[in-house]
C-alpha atoms as one frame of an Amber mdcrd trajectory, in Angstrom:
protein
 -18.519  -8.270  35.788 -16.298  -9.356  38.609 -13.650  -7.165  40.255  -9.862
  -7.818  38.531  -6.792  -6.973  39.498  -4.692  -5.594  36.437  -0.671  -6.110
  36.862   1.557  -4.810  34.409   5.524  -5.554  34.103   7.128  -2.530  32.700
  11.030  -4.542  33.306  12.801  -6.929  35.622  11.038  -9.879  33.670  12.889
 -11.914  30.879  16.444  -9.988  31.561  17.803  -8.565  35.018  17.420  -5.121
  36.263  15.090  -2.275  35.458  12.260  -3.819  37.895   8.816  -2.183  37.478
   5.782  -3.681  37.933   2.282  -1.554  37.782  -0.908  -2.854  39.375  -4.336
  -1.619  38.894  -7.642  -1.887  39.550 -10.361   0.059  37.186  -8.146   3.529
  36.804  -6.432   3.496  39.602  -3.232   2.213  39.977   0.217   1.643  41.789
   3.688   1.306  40.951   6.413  -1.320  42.742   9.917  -0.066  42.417  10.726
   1.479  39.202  15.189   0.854  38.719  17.681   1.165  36.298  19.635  -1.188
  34.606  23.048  -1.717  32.628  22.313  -2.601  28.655  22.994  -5.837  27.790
  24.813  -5.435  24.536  27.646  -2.778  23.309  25.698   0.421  23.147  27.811
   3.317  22.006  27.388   5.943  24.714  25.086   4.181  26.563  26.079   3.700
  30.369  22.547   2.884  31.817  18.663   1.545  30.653  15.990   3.144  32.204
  11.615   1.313  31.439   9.905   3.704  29.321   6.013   3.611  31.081   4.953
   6.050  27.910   2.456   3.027  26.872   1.017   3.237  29.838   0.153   6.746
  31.002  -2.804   7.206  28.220  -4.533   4.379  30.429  -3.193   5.789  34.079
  -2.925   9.132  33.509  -1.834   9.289  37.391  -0.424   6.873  39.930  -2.175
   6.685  43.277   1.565   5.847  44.747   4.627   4.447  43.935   6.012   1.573
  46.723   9.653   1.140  46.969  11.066  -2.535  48.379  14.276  -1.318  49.018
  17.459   0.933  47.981  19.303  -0.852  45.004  19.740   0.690  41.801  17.835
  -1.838  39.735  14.568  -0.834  42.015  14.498   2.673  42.830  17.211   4.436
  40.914  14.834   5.210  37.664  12.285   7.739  39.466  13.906  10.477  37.681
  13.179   9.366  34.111   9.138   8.443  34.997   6.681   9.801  32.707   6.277
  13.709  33.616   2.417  12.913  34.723   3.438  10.588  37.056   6.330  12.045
  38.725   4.098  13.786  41.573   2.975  10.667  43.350   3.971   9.888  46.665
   6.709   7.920  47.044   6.211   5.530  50.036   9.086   2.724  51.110  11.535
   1.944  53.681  13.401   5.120  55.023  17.164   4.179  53.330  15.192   3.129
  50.095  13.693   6.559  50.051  17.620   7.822  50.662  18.888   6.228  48.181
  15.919   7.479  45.640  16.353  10.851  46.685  20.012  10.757  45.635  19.444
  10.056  42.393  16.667  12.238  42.173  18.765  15.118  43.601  22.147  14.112
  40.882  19.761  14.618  38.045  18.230  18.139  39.285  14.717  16.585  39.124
  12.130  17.756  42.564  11.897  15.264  45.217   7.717  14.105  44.938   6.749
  13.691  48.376   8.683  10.858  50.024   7.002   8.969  52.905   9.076   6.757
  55.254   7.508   3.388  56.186   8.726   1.196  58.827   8.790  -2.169  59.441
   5.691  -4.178  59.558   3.322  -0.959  58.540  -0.103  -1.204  56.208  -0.199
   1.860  54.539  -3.901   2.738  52.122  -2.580   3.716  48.688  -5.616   4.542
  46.467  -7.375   1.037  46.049  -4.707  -1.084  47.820  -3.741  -1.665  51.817
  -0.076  -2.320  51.548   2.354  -4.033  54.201   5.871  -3.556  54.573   6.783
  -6.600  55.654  10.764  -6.672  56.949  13.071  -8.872  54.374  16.542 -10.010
  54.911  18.731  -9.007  51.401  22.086  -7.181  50.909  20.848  -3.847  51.660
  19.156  -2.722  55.372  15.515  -1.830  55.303  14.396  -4.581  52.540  10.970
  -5.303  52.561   8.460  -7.790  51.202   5.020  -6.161  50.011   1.494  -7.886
  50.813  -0.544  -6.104  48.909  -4.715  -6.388  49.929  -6.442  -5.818  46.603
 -10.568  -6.359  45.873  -8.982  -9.600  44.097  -7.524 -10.789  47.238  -3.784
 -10.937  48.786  -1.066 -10.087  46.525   2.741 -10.892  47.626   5.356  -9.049
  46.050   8.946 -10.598  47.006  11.314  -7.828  46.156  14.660  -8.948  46.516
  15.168 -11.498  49.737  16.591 -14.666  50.973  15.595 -16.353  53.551  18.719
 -15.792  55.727  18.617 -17.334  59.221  21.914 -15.345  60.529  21.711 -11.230
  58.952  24.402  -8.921  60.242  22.072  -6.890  61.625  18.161  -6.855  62.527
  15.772 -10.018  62.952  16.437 -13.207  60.561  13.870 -13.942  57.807  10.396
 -13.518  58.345   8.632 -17.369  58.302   6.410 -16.598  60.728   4.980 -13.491
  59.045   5.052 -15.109  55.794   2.947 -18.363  56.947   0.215 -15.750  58.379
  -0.134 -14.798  55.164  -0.242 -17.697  53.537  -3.116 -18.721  56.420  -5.022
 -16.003  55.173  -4.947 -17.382  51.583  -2.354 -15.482  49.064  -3.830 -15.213
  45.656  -1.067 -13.736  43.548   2.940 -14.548  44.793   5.212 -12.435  42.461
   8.495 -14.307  43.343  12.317 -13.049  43.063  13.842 -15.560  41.014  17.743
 -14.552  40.804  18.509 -17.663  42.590  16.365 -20.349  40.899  18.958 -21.909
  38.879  21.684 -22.199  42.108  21.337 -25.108  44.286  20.623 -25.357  48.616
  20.312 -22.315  50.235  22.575 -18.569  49.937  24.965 -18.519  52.165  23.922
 -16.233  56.015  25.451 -12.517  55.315  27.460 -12.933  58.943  29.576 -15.761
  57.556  31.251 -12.813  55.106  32.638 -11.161  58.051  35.136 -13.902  59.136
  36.820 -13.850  55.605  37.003 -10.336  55.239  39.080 -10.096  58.290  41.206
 -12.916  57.583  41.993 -11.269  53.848  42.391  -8.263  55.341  44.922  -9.503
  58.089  46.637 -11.618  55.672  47.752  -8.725  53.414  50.790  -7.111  53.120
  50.682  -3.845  51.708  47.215  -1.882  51.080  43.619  -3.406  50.400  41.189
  -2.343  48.258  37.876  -3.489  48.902  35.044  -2.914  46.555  31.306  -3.931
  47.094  27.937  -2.252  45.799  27.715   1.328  47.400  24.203   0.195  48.938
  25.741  -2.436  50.998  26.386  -0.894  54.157  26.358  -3.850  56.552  29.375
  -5.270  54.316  31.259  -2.127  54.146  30.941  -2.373  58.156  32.085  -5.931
  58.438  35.181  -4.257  56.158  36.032  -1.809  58.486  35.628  -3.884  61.684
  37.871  -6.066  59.763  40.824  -3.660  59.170  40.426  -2.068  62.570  41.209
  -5.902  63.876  44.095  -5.897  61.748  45.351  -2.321  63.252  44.238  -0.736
  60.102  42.573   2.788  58.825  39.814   3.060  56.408  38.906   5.580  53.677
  35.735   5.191  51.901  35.959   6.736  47.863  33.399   7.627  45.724  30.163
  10.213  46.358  28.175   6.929  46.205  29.798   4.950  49.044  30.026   7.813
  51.185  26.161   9.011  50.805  24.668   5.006  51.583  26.856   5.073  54.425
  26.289   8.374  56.318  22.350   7.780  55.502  23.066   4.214  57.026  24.876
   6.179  60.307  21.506   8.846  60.444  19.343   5.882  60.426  21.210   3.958
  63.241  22.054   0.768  61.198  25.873   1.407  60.553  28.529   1.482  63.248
  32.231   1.824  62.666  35.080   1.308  65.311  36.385   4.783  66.901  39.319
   6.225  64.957  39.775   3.675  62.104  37.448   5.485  59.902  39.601   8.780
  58.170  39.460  10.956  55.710  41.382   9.793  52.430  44.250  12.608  52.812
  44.096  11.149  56.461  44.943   7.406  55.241  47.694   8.527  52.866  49.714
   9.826  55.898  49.498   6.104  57.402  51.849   3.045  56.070  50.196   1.691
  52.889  50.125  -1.494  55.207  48.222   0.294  57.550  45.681   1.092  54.745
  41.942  -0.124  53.401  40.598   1.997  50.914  36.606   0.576  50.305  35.150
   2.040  47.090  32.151   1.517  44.686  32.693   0.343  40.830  32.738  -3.651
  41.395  30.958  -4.264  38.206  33.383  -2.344  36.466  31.771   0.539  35.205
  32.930   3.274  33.502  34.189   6.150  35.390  33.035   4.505  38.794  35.936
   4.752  41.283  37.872   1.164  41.359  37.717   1.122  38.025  39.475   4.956
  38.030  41.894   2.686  40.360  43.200   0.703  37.837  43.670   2.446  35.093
  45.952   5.187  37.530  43.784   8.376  37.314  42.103   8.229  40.663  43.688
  11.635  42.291  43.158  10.152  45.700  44.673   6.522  46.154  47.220   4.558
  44.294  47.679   0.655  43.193  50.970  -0.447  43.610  53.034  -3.737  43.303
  52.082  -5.773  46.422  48.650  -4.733  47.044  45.336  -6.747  47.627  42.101
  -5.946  45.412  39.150  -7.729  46.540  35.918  -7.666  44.658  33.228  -8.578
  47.540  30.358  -9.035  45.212  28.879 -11.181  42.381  29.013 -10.183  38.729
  25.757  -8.888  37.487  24.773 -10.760  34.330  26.143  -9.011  31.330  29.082
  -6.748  33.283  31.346  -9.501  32.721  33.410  -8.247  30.536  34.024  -5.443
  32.276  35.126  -6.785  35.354  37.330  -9.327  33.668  39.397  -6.120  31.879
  39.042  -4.328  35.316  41.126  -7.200  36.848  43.386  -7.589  34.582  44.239
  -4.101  34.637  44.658  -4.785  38.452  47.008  -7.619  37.462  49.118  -5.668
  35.657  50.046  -3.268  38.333  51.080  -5.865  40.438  48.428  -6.351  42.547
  46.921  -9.788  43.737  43.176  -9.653  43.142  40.755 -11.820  44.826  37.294
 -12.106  43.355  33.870 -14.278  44.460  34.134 -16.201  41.807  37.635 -17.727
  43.260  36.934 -16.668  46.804  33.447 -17.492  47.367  33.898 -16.908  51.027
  34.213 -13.471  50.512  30.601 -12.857  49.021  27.026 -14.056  50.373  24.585
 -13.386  47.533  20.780 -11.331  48.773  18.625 -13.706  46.742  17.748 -16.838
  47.614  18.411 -20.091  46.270  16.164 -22.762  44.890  15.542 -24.323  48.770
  14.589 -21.023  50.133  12.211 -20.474  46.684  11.279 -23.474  47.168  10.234
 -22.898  50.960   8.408 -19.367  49.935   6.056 -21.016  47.947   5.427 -23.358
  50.623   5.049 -20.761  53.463   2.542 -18.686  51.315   0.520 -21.278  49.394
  -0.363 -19.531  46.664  -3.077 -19.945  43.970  -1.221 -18.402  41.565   2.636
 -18.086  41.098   4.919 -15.477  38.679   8.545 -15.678  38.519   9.714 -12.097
  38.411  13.278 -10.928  38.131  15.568 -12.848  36.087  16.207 -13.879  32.639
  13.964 -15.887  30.731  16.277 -19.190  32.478  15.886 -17.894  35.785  11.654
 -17.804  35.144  11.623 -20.908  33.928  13.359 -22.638  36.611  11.582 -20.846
  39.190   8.334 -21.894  37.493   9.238 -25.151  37.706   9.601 -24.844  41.452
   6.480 -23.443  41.730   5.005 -26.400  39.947   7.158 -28.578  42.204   5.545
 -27.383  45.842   3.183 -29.158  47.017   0.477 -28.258  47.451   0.877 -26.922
  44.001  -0.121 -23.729  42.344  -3.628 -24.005  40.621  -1.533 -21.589  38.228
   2.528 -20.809  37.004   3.001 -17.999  34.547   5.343 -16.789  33.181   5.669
 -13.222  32.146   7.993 -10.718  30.307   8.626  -7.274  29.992   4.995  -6.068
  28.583   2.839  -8.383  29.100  -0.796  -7.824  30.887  -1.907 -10.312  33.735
  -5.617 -10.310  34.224  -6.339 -11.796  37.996  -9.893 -12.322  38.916 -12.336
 -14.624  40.518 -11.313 -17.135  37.039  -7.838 -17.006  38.018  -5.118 -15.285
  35.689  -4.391 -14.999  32.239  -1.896 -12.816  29.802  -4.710 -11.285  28.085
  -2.009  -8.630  25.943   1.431  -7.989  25.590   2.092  -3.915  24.925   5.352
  -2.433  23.708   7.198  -1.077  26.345  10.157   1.008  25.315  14.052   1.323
  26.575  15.386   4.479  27.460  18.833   4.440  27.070  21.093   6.841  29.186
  24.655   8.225  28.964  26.926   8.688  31.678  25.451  11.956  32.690  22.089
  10.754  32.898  20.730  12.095  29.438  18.018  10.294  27.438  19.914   8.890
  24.282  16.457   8.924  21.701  16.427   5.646  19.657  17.419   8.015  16.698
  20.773   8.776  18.383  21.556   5.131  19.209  20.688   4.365  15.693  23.427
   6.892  14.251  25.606   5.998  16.673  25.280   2.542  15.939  25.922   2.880
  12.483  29.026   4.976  12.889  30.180   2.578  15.098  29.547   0.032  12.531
  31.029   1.581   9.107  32.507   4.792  10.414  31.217   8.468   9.137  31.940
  10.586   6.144  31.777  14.166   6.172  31.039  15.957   2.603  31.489  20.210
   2.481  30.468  21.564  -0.385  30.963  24.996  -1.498  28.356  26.313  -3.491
  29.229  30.018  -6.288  27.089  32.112  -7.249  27.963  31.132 -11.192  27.473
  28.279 -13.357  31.324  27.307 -12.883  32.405  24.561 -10.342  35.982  24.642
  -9.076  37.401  21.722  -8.246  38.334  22.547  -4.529  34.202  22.914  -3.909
  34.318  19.978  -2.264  36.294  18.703   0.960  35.675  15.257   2.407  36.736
  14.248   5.773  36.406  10.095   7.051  36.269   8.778  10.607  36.231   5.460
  11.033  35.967   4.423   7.043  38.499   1.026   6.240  40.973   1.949   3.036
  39.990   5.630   3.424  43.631   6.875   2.487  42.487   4.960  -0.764  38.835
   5.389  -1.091  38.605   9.163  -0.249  39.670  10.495  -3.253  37.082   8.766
  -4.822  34.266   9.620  -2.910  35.704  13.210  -2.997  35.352  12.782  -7.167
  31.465  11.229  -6.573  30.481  14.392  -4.383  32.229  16.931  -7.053  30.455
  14.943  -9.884  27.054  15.422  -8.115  27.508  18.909  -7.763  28.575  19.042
 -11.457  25.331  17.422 -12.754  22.654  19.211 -10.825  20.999  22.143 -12.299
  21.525  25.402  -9.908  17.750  25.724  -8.977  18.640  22.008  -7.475  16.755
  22.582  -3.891  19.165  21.866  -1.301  17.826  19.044   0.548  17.891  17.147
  -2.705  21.204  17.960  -3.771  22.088  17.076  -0.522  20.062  13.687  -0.774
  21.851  12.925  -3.953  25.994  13.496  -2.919  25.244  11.231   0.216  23.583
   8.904  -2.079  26.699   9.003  -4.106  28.999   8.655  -1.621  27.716   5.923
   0.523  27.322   3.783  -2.262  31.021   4.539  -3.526  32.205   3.661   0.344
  30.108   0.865   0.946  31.519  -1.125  -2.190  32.855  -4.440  -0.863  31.654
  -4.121   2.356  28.331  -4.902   4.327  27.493  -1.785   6.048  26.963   1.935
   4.535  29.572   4.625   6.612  27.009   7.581   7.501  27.646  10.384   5.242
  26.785  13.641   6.497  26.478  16.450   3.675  27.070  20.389   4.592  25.973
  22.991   1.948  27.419  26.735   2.145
């Protein structure tokens, strides 16, 4: 039997964030990125989604490595919540990736696995696999593409990028490096494809700058400026902004501040002398001498802008007059968030300017259908897989793929899961495997499917809580039982009753009733009694003395 190249997706494919992809060959394996994500639906509780790689340790009991791409959330913020028997590989990446992993390693008290910086344009060995770093252009510094040498042939793993001809800082895209490889003959092109349903190309990351300022200059009392925390090179175009406009900056939030002093120790952050203060520093200036740049643009809970408008931030204030601008696109499924978020904005006066309105004031990291278009075409691969995006996004970059020309021999497409096969044949989906959610709280705690489940159906129908006192003779009182409803429609009505059902149940059962049948039986009771008319059961939660 030929050598194959095993690729797993453990997230990232058929819904955005959590990216994870595993690849293998015989028993050895890798892992690319490994992120978090924000659920998709109304989950009680449930702040962030984490992959689950349980279904896949009993077949890698260890990973050779782990390879980051680069520092956002969605592909290195997970490393905490990896399987316990793989959390001693090395991690290997670009150095403010690694930074960024570290800090989430560090919030959730887990140990730092060894964490090996690679720069730009390195081939590192991990167990079967030569990997190159090879220097992207995205939103975040220190991006990287992977080419990946395998017994299979020449993997390319995108990460995040765009092809963009004018970054803020460091060397434009990398065409040149990317034809070589296509030269050499790519076999496998896992391909970003965020951008495949938006026409031409993303916009260059220096033409931000320019409206920044002009926003900034234009405002009248103080601006509040909110961006992802990882963006460093935007929060710099910020400041340089404000210090044109003879302005002071504070930055808020332990997020913002961390990416940007690991940005200043790894020389790719400047800021203007003296505009940069302390936030007690700023409050002593005129609020139109103030820019306050924070974290929280997709409006999550407990993040700081979003402390901002609701008035409980203990640091800055929004006041009638001011400018919010949200420098950043909305990440599918956060919409509602940010649309309360503004509105909250709105009503305490302030005049909020948002990408979707100002599009000058964002330039999205992922390339558009042109510069997908033009990957394909640099690399030539004999097999493409969309990656990243929801099942839309993977079918319209497939359809690119099939597009180029030369074309593909292959397109697949692939969701979270599923089991490529890549061999001298070509590639196939030879299995799909159940790959679990964790969800997690805002404290970083693994909610188990069992909790989300109760939570869901209190959230649902509401609880009922049954205490029954239990004597030591044949006789009942009628005060043995005290019911309590959270949550439960017409309960001013309906309580009585179900306190009647529970007293009745503890009537009829025989005192050698075991408890956890007695128990069985009043819930029984009293979910059927509240459930009447509706579709949903309240949980009813039973407590013998």
């Amino acid at each position: 039997m030929g050598a194959k190249l095993d690729v797993y997706t453990l997230g990232g494919c058929g819904g955005f964030g959590m990216n994870a992809t595993l690849l293998a060959v015989g028993g050895e394996a890798i892992l690319v990125d490994f992120g978090a994500g924000f659920p998709r639906e109304p989950l009680p509780g449930a702040a962030l989604v984490v992959p689950d790689g349980a279904a896949l340790v009993e077949r890698f009991p260890r990973l050779a490595a782990i390879a980051l791409t680069h520092a956002h959330d969605d592909h290195c913020a997970a490393l905490s919540y990896l399987p316990p028997a793989w959390r001693s590989a090395p991690v290997y990446g670009p150095a403010f990736a690694l930074a960024s992993a570290a800090d989430r390693l560090d919030d959730n008290h887990v140990p730092r696995p060894r964490m090996i910086p690679v720069a730009a344009g390195e081939r590192v060995e991990l167990g079967p696999f030569g990997v190159t770093f090879v220097p992207a252009t995205h939103s975040v510094p220190d991006s990287a593409l992977l080419a990946i040498e395998t017994p299979v042939g020449l993997v390319v793993h995108s990460g995040d990028f765009k092809l963009d001809p004018a970054p803020r800082k460091g060397p434009p895209a990398p065409r040149a490096q990317l034809a070589e490889l296509g030269r050499k003959g790519v076999r496998l092109l896992l391909v970003d494809s965020t951008g495949a349903l938006r026409p031409g190309r993303t916009a260059a990351e220096s033409s931000v700058a320019p409206a920044l300022a002009k926003t900034i200059a234009g405002a009248e009392g103080q601006v509040f400026v909110s961006t992802f925390a990882s963006h460093v090179h935007r929060i710099e175009a910020a400041i340089e902004g404000a210090a044109a406009a003879g302005r002071k900056v504070a930055l808020l939030g332990q997020r913002m501040t961390r990416s940007t002093r690991h940005a200043l120790d790894l020389g790719q952050f400047d800021a203007p002398a003296g505009t940069l203060v302390s936030p007690e520093e700023l409050q002593d200036e005129r609020p139109e001498g103030r820019v306050w740049l924070a974290g929280g643009c997709q409006g999550e809970k407990n993040s700081t802008f979003s402390r901002l408008s609701m008035e409980t931030d203990q640091r800055a204030e929004v006041m009638r007059g001011d400018t919010v601008v949200l420098s950043s696109s909305i990440v599918p499924g956060n919409e509602m968030p940010v649309s309360r978020m503004v509105d909250r904005f709105l009503r305490l006066g302030a005049s909020v300017m948002t990408a979707g309105e100002h599009p000058e004031l964002h330039a999205s990291g992922h390339g558009s259908r042109d510069e997908l278009a033009e990957l394909v075409a640099l690399t030539r691969p004999e097999v493409v897989v969309p990656v990243h995006g929801d099942r839309a996004h993977l079918e319209a970059m497939a359809a690119l793929a099939e597009a180029a020309d030369p074309a593909p021999r292959q397109v697949l497409i692939i969701e979270k899961g599923d089991h490529l096969e890549l061999g001298g044949f070509g590639a196939a989906v030879v299995e799909r495997l159940e790959i679990h959610t964790l969800y997690l709280d805002d404290a970083g705690l693994v909610l188990s499917p069992q909790v989300m489940r109760e939570r869901q159906a209190i959230a649902a129908a509401g609880v009922a809580l049954v205490h029954v006192r239990r004597t030591s003779g044949g006789r009942v009182p009628d005060d043995a039982v005290r019911i309590e409803g959270f949550g439960v429609p017409g309960w001013e009505t309906i309580g009585p009753e179900a306190a009647d059902a529970a007293l009745r149940a503890v009537r009829l059962a025989p005192p050698w009733t075991p408890v956890g049948e007695l128990e069985a039986d009043i819930a029984r009771r009293v979910g059927n009694l509240l459930r009447r008319g509706g579709r949903v059961r309240p949980r009813v939660v039973v407590v013998l003395d």
